[in-house]
KOLSELUM-533068 format. One record per residue (C-alpha): residue number from 1; x, y, z; residue in three letters. Coordinates in Angstrom, 1 decimal. Layout:
<sites>
SITE	NUM	X	Y	Z	ALA
...
</sites>
This chain:
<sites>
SITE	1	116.6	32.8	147.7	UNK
SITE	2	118.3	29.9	146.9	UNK
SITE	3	116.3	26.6	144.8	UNK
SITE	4	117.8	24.4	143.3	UNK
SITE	5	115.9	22.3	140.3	UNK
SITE	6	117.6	19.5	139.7	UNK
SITE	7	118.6	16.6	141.9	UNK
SITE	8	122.4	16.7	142.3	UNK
SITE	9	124.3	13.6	140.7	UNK
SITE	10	128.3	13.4	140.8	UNK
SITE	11	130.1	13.1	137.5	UNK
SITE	12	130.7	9.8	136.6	UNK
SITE	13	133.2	8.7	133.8	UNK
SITE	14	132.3	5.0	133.7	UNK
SITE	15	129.0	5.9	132.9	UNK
SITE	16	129.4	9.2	130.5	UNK
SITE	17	127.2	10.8	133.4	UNK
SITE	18	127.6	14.7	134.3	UNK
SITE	19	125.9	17.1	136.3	UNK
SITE	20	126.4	20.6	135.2	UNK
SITE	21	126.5	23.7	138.1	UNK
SITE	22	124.5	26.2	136.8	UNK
SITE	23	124.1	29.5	139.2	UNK
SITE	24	122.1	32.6	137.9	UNK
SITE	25	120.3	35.5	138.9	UNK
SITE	26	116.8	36.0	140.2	UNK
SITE	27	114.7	38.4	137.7	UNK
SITE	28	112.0	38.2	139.4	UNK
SITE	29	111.4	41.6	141.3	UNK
SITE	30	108.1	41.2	142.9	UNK
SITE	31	109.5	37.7	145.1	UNK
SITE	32	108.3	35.5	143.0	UNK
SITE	33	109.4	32.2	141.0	UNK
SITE	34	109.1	32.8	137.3	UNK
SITE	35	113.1	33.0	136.9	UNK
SITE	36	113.0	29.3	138.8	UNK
SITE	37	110.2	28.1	136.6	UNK
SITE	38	112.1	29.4	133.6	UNK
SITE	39	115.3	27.1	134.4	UNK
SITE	40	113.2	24.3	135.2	UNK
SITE	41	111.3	24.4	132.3	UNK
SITE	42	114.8	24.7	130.1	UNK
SITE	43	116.4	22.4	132.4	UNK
SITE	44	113.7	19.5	132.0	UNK
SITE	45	113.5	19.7	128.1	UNK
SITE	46	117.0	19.8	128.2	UNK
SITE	47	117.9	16.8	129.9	UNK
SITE	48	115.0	14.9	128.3	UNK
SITE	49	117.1	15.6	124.6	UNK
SITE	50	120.6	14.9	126.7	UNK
SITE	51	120.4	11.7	128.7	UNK
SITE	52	123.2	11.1	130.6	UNK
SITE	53	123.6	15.2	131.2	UNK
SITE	54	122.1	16.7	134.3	UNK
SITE	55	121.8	20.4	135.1	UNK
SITE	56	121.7	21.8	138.6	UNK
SITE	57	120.4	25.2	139.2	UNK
SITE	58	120.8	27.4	142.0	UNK
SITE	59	118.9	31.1	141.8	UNK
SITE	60	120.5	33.5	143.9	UNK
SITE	61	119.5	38.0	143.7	UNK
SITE	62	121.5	40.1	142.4	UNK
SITE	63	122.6	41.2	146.0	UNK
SITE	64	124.1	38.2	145.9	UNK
SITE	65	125.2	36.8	142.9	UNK
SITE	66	128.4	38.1	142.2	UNK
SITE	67	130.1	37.7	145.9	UNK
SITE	68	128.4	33.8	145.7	UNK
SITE	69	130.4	33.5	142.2	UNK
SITE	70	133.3	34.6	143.5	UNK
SITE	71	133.5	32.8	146.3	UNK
SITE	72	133.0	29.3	144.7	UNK
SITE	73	135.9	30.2	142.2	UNK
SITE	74	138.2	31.5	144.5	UNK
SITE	75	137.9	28.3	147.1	UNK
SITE	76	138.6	26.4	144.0	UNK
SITE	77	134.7	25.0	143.4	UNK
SITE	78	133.9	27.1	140.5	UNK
SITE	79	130.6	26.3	139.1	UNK
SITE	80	130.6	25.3	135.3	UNK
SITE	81	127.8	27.6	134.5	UNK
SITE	82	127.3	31.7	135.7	UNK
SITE	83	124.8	34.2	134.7	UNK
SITE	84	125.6	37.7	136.0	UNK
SITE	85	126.1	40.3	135.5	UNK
SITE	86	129.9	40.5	134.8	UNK
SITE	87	132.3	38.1	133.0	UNK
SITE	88	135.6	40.3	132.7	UNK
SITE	89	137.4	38.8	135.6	UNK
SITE	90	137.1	35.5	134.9	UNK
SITE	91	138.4	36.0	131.4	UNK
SITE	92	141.4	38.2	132.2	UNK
SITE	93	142.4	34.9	134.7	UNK
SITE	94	141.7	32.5	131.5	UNK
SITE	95	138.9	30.8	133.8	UNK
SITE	96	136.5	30.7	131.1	UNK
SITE	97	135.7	28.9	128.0	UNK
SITE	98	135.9	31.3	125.1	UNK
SITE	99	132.9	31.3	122.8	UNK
SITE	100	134.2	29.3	119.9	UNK
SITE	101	135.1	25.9	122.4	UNK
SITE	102	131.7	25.7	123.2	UNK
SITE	103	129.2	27.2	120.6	UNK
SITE	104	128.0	26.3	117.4	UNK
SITE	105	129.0	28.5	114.9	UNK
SITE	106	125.2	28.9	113.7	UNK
SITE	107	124.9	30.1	117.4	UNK
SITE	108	127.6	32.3	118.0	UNK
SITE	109	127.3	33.9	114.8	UNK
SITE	110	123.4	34.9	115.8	UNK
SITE	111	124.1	37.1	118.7	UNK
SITE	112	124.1	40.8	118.2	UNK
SITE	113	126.8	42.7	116.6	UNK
SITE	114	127.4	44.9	119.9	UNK
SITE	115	126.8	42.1	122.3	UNK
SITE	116	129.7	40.1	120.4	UNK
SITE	117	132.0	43.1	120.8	UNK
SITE	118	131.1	43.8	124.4	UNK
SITE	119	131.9	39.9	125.0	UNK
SITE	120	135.3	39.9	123.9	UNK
SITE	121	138.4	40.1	125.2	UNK
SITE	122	141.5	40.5	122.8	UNK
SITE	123	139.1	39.6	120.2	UNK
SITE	124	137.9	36.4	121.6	UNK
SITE	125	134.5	36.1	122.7	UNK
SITE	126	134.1	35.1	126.4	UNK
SITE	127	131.0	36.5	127.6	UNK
SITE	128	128.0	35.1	126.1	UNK
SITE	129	125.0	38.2	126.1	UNK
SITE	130	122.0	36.2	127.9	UNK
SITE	131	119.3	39.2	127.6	UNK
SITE	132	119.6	42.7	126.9	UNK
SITE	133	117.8	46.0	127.1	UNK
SITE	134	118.2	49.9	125.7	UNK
SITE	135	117.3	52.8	126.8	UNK
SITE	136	114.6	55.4	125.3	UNK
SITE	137	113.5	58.9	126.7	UNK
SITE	138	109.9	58.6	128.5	UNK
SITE	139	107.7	60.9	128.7	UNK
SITE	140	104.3	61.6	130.2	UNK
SITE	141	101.5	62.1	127.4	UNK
SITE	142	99.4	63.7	129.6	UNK
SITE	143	101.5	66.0	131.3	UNK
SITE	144	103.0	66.9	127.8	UNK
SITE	145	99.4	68.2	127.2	UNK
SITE	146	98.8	70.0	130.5	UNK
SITE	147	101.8	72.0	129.1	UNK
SITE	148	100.9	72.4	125.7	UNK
SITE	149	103.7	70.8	124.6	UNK
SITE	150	102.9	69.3	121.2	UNK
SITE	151	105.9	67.4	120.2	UNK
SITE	152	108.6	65.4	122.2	UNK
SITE	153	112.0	66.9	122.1	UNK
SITE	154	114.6	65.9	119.5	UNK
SITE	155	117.4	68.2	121.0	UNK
SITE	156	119.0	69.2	124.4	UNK
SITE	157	117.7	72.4	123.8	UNK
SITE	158	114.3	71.1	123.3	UNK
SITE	159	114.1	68.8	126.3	UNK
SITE	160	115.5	72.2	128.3	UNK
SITE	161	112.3	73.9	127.3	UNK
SITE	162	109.8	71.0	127.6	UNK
SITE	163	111.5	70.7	130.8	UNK
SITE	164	110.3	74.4	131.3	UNK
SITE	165	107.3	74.3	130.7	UNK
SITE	166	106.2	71.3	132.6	UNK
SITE	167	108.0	73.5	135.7	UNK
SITE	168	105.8	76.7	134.7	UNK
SITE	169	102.1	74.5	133.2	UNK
SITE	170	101.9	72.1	135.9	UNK
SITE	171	102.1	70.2	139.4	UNK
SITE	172	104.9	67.5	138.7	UNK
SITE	173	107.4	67.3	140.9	UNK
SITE	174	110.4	66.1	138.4	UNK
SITE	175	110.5	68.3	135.4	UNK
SITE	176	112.9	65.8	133.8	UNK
SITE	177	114.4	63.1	136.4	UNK
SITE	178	118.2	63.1	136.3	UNK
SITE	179	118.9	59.9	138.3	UNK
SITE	180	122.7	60.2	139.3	UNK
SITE	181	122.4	58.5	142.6	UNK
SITE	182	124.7	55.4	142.8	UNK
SITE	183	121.8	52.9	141.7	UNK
SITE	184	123.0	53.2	137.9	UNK
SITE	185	124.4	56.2	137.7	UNK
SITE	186	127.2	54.8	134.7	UNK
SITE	187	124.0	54.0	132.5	UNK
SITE	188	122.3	57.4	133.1	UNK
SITE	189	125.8	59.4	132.2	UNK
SITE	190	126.9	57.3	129.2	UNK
SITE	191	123.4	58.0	127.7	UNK
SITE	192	124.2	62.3	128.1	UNK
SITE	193	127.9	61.3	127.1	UNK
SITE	194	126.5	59.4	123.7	UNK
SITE	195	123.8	62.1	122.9	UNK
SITE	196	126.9	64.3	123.1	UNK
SITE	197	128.5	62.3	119.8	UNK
SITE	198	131.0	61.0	122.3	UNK
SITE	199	132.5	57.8	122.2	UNK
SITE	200	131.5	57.5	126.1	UNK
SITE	201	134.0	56.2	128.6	UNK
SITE	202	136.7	55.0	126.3	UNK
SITE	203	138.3	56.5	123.3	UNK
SITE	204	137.8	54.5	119.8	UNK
SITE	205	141.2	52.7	120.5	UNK
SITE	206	139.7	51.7	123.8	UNK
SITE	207	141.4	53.3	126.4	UNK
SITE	208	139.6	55.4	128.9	UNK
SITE	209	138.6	58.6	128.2	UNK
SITE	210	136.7	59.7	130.7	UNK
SITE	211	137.7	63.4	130.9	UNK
SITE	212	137.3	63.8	126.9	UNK
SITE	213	136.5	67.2	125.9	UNK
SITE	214	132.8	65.8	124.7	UNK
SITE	215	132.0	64.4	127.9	UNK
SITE	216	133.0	67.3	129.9	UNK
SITE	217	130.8	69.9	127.5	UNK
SITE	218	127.6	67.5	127.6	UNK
SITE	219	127.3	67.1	131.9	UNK
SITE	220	128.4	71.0	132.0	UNK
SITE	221	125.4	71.9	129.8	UNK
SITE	222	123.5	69.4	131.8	UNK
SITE	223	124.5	71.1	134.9	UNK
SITE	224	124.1	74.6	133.6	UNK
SITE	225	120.8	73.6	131.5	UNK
SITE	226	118.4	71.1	133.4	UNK
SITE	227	119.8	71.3	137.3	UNK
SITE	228	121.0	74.9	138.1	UNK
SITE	229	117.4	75.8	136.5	UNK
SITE	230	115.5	73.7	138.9	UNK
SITE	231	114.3	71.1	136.2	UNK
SITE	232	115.9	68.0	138.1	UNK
SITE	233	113.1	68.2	140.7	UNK
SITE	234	113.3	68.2	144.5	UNK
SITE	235	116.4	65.7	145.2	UNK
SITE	236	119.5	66.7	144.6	UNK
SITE	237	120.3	64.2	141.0	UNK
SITE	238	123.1	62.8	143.0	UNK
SITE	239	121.1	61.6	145.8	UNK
SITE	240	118.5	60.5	143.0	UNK
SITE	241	118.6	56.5	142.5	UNK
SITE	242	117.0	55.5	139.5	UNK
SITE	243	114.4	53.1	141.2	UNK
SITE	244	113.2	56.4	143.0	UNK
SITE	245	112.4	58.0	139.6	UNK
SITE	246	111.5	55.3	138.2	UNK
SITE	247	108.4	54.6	141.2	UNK
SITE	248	107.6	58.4	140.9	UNK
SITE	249	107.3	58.3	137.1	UNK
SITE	250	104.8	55.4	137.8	UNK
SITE	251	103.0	57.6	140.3	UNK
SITE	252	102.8	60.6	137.7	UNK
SITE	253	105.3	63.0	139.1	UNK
SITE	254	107.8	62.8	137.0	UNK
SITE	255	107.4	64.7	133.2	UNK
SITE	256	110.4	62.8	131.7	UNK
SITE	257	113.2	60.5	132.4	UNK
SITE	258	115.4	57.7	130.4	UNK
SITE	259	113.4	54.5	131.0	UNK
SITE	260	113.9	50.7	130.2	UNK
SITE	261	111.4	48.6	129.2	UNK
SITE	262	110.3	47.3	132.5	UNK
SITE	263	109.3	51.1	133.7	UNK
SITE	264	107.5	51.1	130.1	UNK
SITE	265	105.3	47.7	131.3	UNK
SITE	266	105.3	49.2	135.3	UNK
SITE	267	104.1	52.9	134.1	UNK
SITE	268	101.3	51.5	131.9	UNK
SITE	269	100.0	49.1	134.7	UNK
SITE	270	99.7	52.4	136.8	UNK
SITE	271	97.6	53.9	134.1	UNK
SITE	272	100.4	56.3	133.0	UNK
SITE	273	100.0	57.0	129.4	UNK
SITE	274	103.9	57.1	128.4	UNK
SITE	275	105.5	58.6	125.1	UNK
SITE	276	108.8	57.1	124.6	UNK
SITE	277	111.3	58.4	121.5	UNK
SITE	278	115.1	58.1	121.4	UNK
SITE	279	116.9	60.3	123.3	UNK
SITE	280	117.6	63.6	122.2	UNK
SITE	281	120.9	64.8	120.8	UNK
SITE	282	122.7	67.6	121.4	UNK
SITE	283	122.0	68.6	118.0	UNK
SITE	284	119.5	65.8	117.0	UNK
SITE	285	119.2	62.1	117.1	UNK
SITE	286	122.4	60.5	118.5	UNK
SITE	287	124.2	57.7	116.1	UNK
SITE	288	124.5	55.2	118.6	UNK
SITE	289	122.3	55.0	122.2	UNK
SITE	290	123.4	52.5	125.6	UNK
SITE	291	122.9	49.2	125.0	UNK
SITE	292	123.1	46.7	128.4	UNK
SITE	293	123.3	43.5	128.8	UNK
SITE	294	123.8	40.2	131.2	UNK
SITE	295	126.2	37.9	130.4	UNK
SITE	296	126.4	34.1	130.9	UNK
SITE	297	130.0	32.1	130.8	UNK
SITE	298	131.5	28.5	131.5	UNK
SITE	299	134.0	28.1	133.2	UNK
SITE	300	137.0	25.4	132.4	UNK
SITE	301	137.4	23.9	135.8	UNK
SITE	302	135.6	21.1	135.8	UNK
SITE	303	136.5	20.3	131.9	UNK
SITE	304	132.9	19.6	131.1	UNK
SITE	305	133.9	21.9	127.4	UNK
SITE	306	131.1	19.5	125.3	UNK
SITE	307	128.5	19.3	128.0	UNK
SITE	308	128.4	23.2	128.9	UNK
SITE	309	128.6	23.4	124.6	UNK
SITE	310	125.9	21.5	124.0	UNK
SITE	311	123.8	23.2	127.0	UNK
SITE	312	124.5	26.4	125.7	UNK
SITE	313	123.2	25.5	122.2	UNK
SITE	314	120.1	24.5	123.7	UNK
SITE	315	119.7	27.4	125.2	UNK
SITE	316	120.2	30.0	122.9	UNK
SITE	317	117.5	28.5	120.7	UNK
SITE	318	114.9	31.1	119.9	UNK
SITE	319	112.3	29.6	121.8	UNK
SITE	320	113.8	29.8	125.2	UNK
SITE	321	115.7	33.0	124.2	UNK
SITE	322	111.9	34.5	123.5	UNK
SITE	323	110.1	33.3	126.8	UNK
SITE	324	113.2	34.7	128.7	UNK
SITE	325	113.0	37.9	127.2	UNK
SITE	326	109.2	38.1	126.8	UNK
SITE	327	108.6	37.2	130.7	UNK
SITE	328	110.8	39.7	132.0	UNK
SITE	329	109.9	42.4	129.1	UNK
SITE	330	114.0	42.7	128.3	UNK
SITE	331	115.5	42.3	124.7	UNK
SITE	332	116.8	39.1	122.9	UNK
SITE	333	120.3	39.2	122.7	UNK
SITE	334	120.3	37.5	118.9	UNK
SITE	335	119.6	38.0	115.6	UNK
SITE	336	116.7	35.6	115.1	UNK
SITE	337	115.1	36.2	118.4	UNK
SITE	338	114.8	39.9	118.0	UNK
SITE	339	113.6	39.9	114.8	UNK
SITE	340	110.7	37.6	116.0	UNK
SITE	341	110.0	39.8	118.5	UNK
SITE	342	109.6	42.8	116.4	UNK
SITE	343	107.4	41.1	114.1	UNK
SITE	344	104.9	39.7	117.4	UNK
SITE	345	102.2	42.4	117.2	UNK
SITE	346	102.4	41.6	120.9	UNK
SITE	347	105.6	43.3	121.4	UNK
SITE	348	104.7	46.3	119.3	UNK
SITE	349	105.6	48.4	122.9	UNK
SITE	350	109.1	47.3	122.1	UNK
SITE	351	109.6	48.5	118.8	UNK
SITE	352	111.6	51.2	119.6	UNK
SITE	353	113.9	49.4	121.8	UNK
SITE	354	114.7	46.6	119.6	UNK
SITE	355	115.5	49.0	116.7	UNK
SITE	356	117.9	50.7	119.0	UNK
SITE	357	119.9	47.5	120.2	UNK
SITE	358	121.9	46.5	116.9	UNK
SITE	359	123.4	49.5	116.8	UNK
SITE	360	123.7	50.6	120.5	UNK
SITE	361	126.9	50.7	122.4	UNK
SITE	362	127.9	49.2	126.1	UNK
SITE	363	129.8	50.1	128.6	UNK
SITE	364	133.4	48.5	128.8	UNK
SITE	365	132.5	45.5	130.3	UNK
SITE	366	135.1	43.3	128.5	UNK
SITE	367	137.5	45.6	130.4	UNK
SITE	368	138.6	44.2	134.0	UNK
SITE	369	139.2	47.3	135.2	UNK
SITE	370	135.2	48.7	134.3	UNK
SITE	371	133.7	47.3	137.8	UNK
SITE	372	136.0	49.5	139.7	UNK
SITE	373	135.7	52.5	137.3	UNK
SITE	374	131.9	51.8	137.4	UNK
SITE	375	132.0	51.8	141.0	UNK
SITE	376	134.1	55.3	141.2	UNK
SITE	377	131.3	56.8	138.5	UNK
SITE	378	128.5	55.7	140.4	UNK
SITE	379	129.9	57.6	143.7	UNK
SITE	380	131.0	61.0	142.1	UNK
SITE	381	129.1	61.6	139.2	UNK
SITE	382	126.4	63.3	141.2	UNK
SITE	383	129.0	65.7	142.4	UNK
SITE	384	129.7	66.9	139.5	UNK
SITE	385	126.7	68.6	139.0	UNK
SITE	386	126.3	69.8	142.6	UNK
SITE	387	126.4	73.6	143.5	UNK
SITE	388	130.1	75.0	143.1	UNK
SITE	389	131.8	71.7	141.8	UNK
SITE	390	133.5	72.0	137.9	UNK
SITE	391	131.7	69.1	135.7	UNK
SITE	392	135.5	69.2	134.7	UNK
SITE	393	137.3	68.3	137.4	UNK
SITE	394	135.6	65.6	139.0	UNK
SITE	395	135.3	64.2	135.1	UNK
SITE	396	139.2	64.7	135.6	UNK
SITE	397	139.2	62.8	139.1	UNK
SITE	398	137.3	59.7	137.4	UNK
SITE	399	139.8	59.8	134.7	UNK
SITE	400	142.5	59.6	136.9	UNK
SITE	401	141.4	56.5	139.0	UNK
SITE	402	140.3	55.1	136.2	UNK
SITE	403	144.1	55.1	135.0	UNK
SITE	404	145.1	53.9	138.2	UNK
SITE	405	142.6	50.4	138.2	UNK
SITE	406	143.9	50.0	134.2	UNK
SITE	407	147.6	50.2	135.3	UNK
SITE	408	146.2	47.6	137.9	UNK
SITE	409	145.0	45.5	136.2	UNK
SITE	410	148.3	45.3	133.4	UNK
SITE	411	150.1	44.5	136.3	UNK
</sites>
């Protein structure tokens, strides 16, 4: 789907005139327009404060997005706006305005602690964290009871045997749903790697380390633990997307999975009476959980710097931050926003999400190399918990491209 919401007008310097590109992603899963009403509302308020600045919007999916981006820049017609899902690229190539050129510093200084980090690039902030989300362990209340399970589990070991006794008490067909199918496979891993006290996929000093001695204990025990005992349900976890789990935990056949709050608001709908607590540790609670986020940018071709600054400044504003976040049940990626969230009674369902985000961590997304090491997790993860493969050495075969793309990309 492509719309565009605002009638195109050339830059014109005589007149102090500009018409910003803006291109972002459709939210909207059902087909609808609310991420197209969302920009026009924004849009129209904006240029009403701005005269003499004009914003054009063009929605595309994600299945499109990126490859639409990338095309525009590399024909030399970079748009002045993007909201994606990556921004690394663009930075490494010094496309981008870094955060500071454009921003106020009341409004750069808002964002997230997390967000910030995950937007930088050699310590300067390129990506700009446009909505965000965490991720909490779901479970089924009434499937829990069926079981006689009285508490949700805090540990490994204690998700192992909740996971056994839904097996033994009941019908459902996904004990616990391991989704390590190439959907999001990176998210579902760095979660286990985390609950492990790992650092995840990079080492404090932020070089990869994929292969790490922590991540290689926590998916052994998840293969020897949850899969090898039949807990993982019918698909193999590597043939297991997450929007397949996800449906099936709507349709009540699933006892517990790691969920977002979309599933949350999708699950309820279906009248599935979800439990949701962080997930467990090896030992107990984790100190830190996966935190996600999209990312929004401007880009220097065009050299409208005060235009896409004052733009941004407008949009980051807790009111537009808030109807963004609230109509796609995601997480405000500032300070301000989320803390006016968490004190909506409305959003009490997000309560456990939005104390997770300050102190979650990301993926490396500030690294250009993380979209190909992404790629490489998302299509051999599931083997590594396959009958007869060593967690180990596939861990080890990540590792290894994963030096190869950061060699690349120091090149």
């Amino acid at each position: 789907m492509t719309a565009a919401l605002s009638g195109c007008m050339s830059a014109d310097g005589s007149s102090g005139n500009v018409t910003l590109k803006l291109i972002a992603a459709d939210y909207d899963v059902n087909g609808g327009h609310s991420s197209r009403d969302y920009w026009a509302n924004v849009v129209g308020e904006f240029e009403a404060a701005h005269p003499g600045i004009k914003v054009d919007v063009t929605i595309e999916t994600w299945t499109d997005i990126d490859r639409k981006v990338a095309e525009m820049v590399e024909a030399g017609k970079a748009p002045d706006i993007a909201q994606t899902g990556g921004y690394a690229a663009y930075a490494a190539e010094e496309k981008l305005y870094s955060a500071d050129q454009m921003l106020s510093i009341p409004v750069q200084s808002n964002f997230l602690a997390p967000l910030i980090s995950a937007g930088e690039q050699q310590r300067t902030q390129y990506g700009l964290p446009f909505v965000a989300s965490t991720r909490l362990l779901f479970y089924n209340k009434k499937l829990f009871a069926e079981a006689g399970i009285e508490k949700a589990p805090k540990t490994w070991d204690q998700l192992r045997d909740a996971a056994e006794k839904l097996k033994d008490s009941t019908d459902v067909t996904y004990p616990f749903a391991l989704p390590l199918g190439p959907e999001e496979a990176q998210i579902e891993t760095m979660m286990w790697l985390l609950s492990n006290d790992s650092n995840g996929y990079v080492d404090p000093g932020g070089s990869y380390a994929i292969d790490s001695k922590e991540n290689t204990d926590a998916i052994t025990w998840v293969k020897s633990n949850l899969v090898e005992r039949g807990l993982t349900g019918p698909t193999a976890p590597g043939k297991l997307d997450r929007k397949q789990a996800f449906v099936a935990f709507t349709e009540g056949k699933v006892g517990m999975l790691n969920g977002h709050p979309s599933l949350m608001k999708e699950a309820e709908a279906a009248g599935v009476e979800v439990g949701k607590v962080p997930m467990p540790g090896r030992l107990g609670t984790p100190k830190t959980s996966v935190g996600v986020a999209d990312w929004i940018m401007g880009f220097k071709q065009n050299g409208h710097r005060t235009e896409i600054g004052k733009f941004f400044n407008f949009l980051f504003a807790d009111k537009h931050v808030l109807a963004f976040a609230s109509q796609n049940n995601m997480l405000p990626p500032t300070v301000t926003a989320s803390e006016a969230m968490e004190a909506d009674a409305r959003h009490k369902s997000l309560k456990g999400f939005l104390e997770a985000l300050p102190s979650a961590q990301l993926p490396p997304v500030n690294k250009n190399s993380w979209s190909a090491v992404s790629s490489e997790i998302k299509l051999k993860i599931g083997s590594a918990v396959a009958p007869g493969n060593s967690p180990g050495k596939v861990l080890e075969g990540i590792a290894k491209k994963a030096t190869e793309a950061e060699t690349t990309e120091e090149e």
